[in-house]
C-alpha positions, -999 to +999 in steps of 0.1 A: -458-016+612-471+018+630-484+019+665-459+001+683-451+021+710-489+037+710-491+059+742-466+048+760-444+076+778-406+073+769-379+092+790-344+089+771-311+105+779-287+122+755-316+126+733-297+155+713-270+135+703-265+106+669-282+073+683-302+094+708-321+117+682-331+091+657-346+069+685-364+097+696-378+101+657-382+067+651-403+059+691-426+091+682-438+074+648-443+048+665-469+068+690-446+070+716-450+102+741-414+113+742-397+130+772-364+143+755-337+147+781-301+165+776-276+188+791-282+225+787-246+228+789-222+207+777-185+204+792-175+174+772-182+181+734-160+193+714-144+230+718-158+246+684-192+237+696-213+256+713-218+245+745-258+241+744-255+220+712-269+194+728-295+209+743-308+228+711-309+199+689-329+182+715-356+212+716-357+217+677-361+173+678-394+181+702-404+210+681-401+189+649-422+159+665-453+178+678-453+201+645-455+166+630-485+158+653-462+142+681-461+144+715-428+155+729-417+178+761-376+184+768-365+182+799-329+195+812-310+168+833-274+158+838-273+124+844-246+127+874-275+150+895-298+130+912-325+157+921-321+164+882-337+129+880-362+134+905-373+165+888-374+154+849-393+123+861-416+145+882-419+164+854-431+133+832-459+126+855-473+161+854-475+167+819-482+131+804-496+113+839-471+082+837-438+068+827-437+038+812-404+034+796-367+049+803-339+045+778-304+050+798-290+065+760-266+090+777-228+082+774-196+096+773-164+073+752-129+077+763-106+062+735-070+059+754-048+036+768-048+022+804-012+041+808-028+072+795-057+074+821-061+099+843-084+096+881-105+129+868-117+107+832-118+077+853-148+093+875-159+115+848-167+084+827-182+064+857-203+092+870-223+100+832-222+058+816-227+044+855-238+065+880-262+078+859-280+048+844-284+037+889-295+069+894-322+067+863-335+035+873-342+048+912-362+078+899-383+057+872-388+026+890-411+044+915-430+058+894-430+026+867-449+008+896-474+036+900-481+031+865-487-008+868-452-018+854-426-005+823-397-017+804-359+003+816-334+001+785-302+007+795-271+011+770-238-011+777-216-017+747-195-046+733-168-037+754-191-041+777-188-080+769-154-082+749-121-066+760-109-039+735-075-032+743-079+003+750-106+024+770-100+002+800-125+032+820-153+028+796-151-008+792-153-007+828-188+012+831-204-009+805-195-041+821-209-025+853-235-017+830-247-051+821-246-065+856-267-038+871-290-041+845-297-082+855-292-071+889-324-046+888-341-076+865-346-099+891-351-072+918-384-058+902-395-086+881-427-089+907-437-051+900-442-063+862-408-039+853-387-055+827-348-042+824-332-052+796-300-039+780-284-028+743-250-037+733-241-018+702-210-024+685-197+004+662-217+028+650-212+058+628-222+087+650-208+119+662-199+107+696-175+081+675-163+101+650-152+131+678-133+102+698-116+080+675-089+093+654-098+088+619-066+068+610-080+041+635-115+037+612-104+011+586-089-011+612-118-011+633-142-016+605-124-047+596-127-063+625-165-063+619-179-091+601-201-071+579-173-046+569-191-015+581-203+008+609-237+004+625-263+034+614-290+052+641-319+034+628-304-002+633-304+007+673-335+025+672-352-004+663-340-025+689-346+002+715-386+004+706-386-039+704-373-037+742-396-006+749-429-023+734-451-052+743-433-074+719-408-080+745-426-088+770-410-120+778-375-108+784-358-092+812-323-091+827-310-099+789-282-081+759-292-072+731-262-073+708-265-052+676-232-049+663-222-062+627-209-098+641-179-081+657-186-103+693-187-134+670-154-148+669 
């Protein structure tokens, strides 16, 4: 199936990074105008990285899509700024006329005990995976009603739902997450703007593989029913079934994509 997404304008954080790039790839084939947003500089990767990465992989994704005959602009925006999102949405209006969809895909993981938290991660986490997904929905909802409605896909998590044992901060955030997200639901339901959250479980990315100590892979992977790690393309298709038409029914729900693990 092609043309699921066909003209609809998509704004998604942390488009530069694992579960962020192959969403945007996989919304543009589906005819999806894609507004890639990402840091231009990035304090939290890794030290051996440049630290525009990010923000280069997200400009050579938007050159890849329109040399494929795409549509795609990149925008810079941290997630924590909230004139960053009044200008990237701003910026959506001008060059594509609307937005009809935002994807909250911007997150930060902190894997450490409760013991080992500090207050500057605790606010670092909240202010990138919560502050930043309220701040996202108050920029696009206005314009979503001056379009006639849209679809706002925010990312939680599992430990969002289930407790983990560790990352107590970021379990925190996704929880916060998940309420906000049935919390906006019911607030704009009458302006025709669905909200509507993902709850991946483990997926093999860079974000996971920078965070989580090797050693610790096995042991997580068999506590997943289906014995391995998630892979891009199984989110990105449950991003562009909340983003398109075929969800039209649902608001203010999870969508859990993550091997079984919340099973038990």
């Amino acid at each position: 199936m092609t043309g699921r997404l066909e003209n609809k304008v998509i704004l998604i954080t942390g488009a530069g990074g694992g579960l962020g790039s192959e969403q945007v790839r996989m919304m543009a084939k589906e005819g999806a105008k894609i507004v890639a947003a990402n840091l231009k500089q990035d304090p939290i990767i890794a030290d051996e990285q440049p630290a525009d990465a990010l923000w280069k992989k997200t400009v050579n994704l938007v050159e890849e899509i329109n040399q494929n005959g795409g549509e795609a602009i990149a925008v810079a925006l941290d997630v924590t700024q909230e004139q960053d999102w009044i200008d990237a949405v701003a910026e959506t209006e001008k060059h594509f006329g609307r937005l009809d969809v935002l994807v909250n895909n911007a997150g930060i993981y902190y894997h450490a005990g409760l013991l080992e938290h500090t207050i500057e991660k605790f606010y670092q986490i909240v202010n990138i995976n919560q502050l930043g997904v309220l701040l996202g929905m108050k920029a696009a909802v206005p314009a979503m009603k001056r379009a006639g409605g849209g679809s706002i896909v925010n990312f939680a998590s599992i430990y969002g739902i289930a407790g983990a044992g560790v990352s107590t901060a970021y379990q925190s955030t996704k929880g916060a997450v998940r309420l906000m997200t049935k919390s906006a639901a019911m607030e704009f339901v009458g302006d025709n703007i669905r909200v509507n959250a993902i709850c991946p479980g483990m997926f093999d990315t860079n974000l996971f593989e920078s965070s989580v100590p090797k050693e610790e892979w096995e042991p997580l992977i068999s506590m997943v029913p289906m014995k391995r790690f998630g892979k891009p393309h199984e989110i990105a298709y449950g991003t562009i079934f909340l983003a398109s038409d075929e969800s039209s029914f649902m608001t203010g729900t999870d969508l859990v994509i993550d091997g079984g693990y919340t099973c038990p």
